[in-house]
C-alpha positions in Angstrom: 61.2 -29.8 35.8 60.9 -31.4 32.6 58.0 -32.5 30.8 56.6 -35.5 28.9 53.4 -34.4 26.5 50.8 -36.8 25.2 50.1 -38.1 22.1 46.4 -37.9 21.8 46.4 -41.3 19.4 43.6 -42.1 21.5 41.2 -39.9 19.8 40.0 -42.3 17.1 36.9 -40.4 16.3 39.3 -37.6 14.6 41.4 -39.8 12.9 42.6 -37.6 10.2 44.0 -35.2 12.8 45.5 -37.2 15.2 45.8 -40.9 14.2 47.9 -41.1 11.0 51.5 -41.3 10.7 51.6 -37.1 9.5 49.6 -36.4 12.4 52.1 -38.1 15.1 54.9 -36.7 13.3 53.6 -33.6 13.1 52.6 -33.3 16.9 56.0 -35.3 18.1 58.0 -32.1 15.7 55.9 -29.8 17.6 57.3 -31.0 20.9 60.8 -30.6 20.2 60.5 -27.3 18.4 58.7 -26.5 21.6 61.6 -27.1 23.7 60.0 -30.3 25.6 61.4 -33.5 26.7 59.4 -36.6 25.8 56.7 -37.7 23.9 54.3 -40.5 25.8 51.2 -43.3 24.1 49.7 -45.6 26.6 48.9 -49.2 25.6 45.3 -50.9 25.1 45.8 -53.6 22.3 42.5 -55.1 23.3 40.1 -52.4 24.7 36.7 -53.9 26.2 33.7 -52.5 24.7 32.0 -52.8 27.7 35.0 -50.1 29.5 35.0 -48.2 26.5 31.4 -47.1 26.8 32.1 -46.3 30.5 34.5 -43.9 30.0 38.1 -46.1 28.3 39.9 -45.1 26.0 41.5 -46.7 22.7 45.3 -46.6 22.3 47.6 -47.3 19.2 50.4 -50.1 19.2 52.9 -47.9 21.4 56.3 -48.5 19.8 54.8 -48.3 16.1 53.5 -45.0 17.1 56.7 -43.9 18.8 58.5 -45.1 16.1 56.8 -42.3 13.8 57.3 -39.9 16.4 61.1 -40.6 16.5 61.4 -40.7 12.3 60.4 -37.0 12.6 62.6 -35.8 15.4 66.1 -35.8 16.9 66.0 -34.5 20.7 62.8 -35.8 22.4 62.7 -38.6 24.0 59.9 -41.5 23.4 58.0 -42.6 26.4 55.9 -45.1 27.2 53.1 -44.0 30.0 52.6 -46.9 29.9 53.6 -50.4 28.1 51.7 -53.6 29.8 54.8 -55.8 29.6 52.3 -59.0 30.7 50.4 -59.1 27.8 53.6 -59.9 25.7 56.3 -62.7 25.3 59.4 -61.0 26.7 61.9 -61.8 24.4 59.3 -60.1 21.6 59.0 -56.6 23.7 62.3 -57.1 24.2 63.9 -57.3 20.6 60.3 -54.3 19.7 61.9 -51.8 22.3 65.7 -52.6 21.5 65.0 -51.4 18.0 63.3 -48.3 18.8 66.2 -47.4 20.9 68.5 -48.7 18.2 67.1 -46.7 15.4 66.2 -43.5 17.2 69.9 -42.7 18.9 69.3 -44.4 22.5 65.6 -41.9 23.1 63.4 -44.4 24.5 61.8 -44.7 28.1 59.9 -47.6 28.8 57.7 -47.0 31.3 55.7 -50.4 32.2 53.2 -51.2 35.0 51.3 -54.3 35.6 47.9 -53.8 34.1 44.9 -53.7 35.6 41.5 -54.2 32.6 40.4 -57.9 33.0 38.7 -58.4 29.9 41.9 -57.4 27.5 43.8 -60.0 29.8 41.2 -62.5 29.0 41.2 -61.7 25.2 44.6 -61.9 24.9 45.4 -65.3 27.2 47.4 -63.8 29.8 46.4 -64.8 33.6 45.4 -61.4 35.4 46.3 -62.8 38.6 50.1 -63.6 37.8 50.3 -60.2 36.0 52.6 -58.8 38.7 54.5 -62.1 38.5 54.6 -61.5 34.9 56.0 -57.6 34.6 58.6 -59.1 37.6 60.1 -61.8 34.8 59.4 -59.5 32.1 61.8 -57.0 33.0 64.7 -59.2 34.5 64.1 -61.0 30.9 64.2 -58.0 29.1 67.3 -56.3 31.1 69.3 -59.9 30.3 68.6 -60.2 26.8 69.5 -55.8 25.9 73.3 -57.1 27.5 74.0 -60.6 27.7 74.5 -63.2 25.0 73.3 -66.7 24.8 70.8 -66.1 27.5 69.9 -69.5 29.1 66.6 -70.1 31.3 65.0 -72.7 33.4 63.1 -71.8 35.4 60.1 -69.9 34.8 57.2 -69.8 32.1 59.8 -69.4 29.4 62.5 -72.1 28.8 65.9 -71.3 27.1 68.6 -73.1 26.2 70.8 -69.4 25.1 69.0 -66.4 23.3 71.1 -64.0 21.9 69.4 -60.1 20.3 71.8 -57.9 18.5 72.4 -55.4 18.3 72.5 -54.6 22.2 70.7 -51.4 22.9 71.8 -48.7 24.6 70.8 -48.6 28.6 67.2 -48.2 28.4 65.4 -46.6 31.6 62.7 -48.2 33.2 60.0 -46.6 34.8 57.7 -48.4 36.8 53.7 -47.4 37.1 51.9 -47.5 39.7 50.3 -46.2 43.0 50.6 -49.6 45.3 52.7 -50.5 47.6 53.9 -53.3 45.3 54.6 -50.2 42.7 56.5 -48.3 44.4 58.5 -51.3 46.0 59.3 -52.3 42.1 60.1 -49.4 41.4 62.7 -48.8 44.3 64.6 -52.4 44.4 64.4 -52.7 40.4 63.2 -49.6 38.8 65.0 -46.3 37.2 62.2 -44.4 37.7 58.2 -44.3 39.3 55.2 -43.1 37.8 52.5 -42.8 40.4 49.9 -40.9 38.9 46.3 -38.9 40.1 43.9 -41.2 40.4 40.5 -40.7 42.3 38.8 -42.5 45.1 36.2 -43.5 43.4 38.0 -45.3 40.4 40.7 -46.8 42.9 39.1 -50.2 42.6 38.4 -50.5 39.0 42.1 -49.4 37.9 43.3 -51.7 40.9 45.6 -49.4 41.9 45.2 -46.8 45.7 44.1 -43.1 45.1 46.3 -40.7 45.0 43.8 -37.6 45.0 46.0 -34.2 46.5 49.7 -33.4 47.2 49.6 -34.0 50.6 48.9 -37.7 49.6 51.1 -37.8 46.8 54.1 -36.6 49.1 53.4 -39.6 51.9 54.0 -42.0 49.0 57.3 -40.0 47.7 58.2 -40.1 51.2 57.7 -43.9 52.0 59.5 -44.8 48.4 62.5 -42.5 49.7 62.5 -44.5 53.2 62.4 -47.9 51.6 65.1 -46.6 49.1 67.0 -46.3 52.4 65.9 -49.3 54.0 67.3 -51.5 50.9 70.3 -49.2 50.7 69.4 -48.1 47.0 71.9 -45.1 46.7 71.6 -44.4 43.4 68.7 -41.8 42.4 64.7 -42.7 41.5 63.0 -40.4 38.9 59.6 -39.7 39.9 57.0 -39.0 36.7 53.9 -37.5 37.6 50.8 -36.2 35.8 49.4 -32.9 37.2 45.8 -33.1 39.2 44.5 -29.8 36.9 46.0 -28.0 34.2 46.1 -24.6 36.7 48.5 -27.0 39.5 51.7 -25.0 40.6 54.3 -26.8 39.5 56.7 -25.9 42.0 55.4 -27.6 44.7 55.7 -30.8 42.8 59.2 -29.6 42.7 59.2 -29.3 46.2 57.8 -32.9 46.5 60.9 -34.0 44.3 59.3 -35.0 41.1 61.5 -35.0 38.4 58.8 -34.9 35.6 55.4 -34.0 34.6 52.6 -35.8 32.2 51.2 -33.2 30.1 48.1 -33.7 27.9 45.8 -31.0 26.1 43.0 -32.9 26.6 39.6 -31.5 24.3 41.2 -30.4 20.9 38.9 -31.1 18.2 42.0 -30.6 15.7 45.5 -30.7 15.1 45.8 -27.0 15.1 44.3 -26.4 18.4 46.4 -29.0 19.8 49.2 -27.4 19.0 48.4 -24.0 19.5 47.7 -25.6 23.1 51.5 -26.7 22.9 52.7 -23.5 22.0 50.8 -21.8 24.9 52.1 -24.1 27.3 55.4 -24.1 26.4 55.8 -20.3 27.0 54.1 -20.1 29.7 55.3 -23.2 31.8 57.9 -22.1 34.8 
């Protein structure tokens, strides 16, 4: 198993310990020393006020954040759980992730999914109903332009007569979020990787995405993705990402399942210490 550990550069009220450039160095060092994998922010450029009173969260600008984290390590990988690909101009995320796996030595994984808050699609112009359409071209766009030169379009919302970003990156994975059908589908025919993740009944419909509450459930959708894998003859290995129901889960049976890798937050520190003192616990004590 390997493991991807959260940033909390959500936690805006405690600024000072976790939302300066010391602090995500700090706790990005701590990871590697610890013998972890990854590093992982989420992505909310335009939080609703409404959804943050009712329980949302803020995020930083994901690869300036994981750009600190990389300056201060060598090893760990920088993670993306996950990027909103639809709110952006491809060819913008594009050349923004190609230089954070230029400059950090080829240690980025870009995990996208399709979105699902309304209200920041609204404030930042982006149609919520094409924003499956829109991750779709995003990362055909993005894939073209980290290895092809004068990349021409036609077709499409964006129009080009030949693009061309250097340096090209290194091959950057892309895992693809998501418990839907649609998800998973992505992930199989165009993904290196899936990143279903616990979500509960009640909160299916407001994160527009099915629940995914217990391991039995969580192994019928591993084992649908494998049989499509099949149908489509995909041959070549999916990673599966997945954050744990409780802190206390065993995590061999999500070996069992096949999942490659496991979300890890420490969720309640009131300061940077305990956060890492959380880290260190874990870290000895994970299987």
């Amino acid at each position: 198993m390997r493991y991807t550990v959260g940033i909390p550069v959500d936690q805006v009220h405690a600024g000072a310990e976790f939302v300066t450039g010391d602090a995500i160095a700090e706790m990005a060092a701590g990871v590697e020393a610890a013998g972890l994998d990854a590093v992982y922010v989420t992505d909310h450029p335009a939080p609703d006020d409404r959804w943050l009173a009712g329980g949302g969260h803020h995020a930083q600008e994901p690869l300036v954040a994981l750009a600190f984290a990389a300056a201060a390590t060598t090893r760990i990988r920088l993670h993306t759980h996950v990027y909103v690909a639809a709110y952006r101009n491809p060819f913008l995320a594009a050349k923004s992730v190609a230089t954070l796996q230029n400059l950090s030595g080829g240690r980025v994984i870009l995990g996208v999914a399709a979105g699902y808050l309304r209200p920041e699609f609204t404030a930042l112009g982006v149609d919520f109903d094409d924003r499956n359409d829109l991750l779709d071209e995003s990362i055909a766009l993005m894939r073209r332009v980290w290895s092809e030169d004068g990349v021409a379009v036609e077709a499409g919302r964006y129009r080009t007569r030949g693009v061309t970003q250097l340096p090209h990156p290194e091959p950057i994975p892309i895992w693809i979020g998501g418990n839907s059908a649609r998800a998973m589908k992505r992930a199989v025919e165009v993904g290196d990787g899936w990143s279903p993740f616990p979500n509960p009944a009640g909160a299916a419909a407001a994160v527009k995405t099915p629940p995914i509450t217990n391991l039995d459930e969580l192994a019928t959708r591993v084992a649908a993705a494998r049989d499509y894998a099949h149908e489509i003859g995909r041959t070549r290995p999916l990673t599966i990402c997945f954050s744990r129901f409780t802190q206390s889960d065993d995590v061999a049976a999500f070996v069992d399942l096949g999942i490659d890798w496991l979300a890890v937050q420490f969720a309640g520190c009131a300061t940077r210490g305990e956060w890492l003192d959380r880290l260190a616990e874990f870290a000895v004590l994970r299987p």
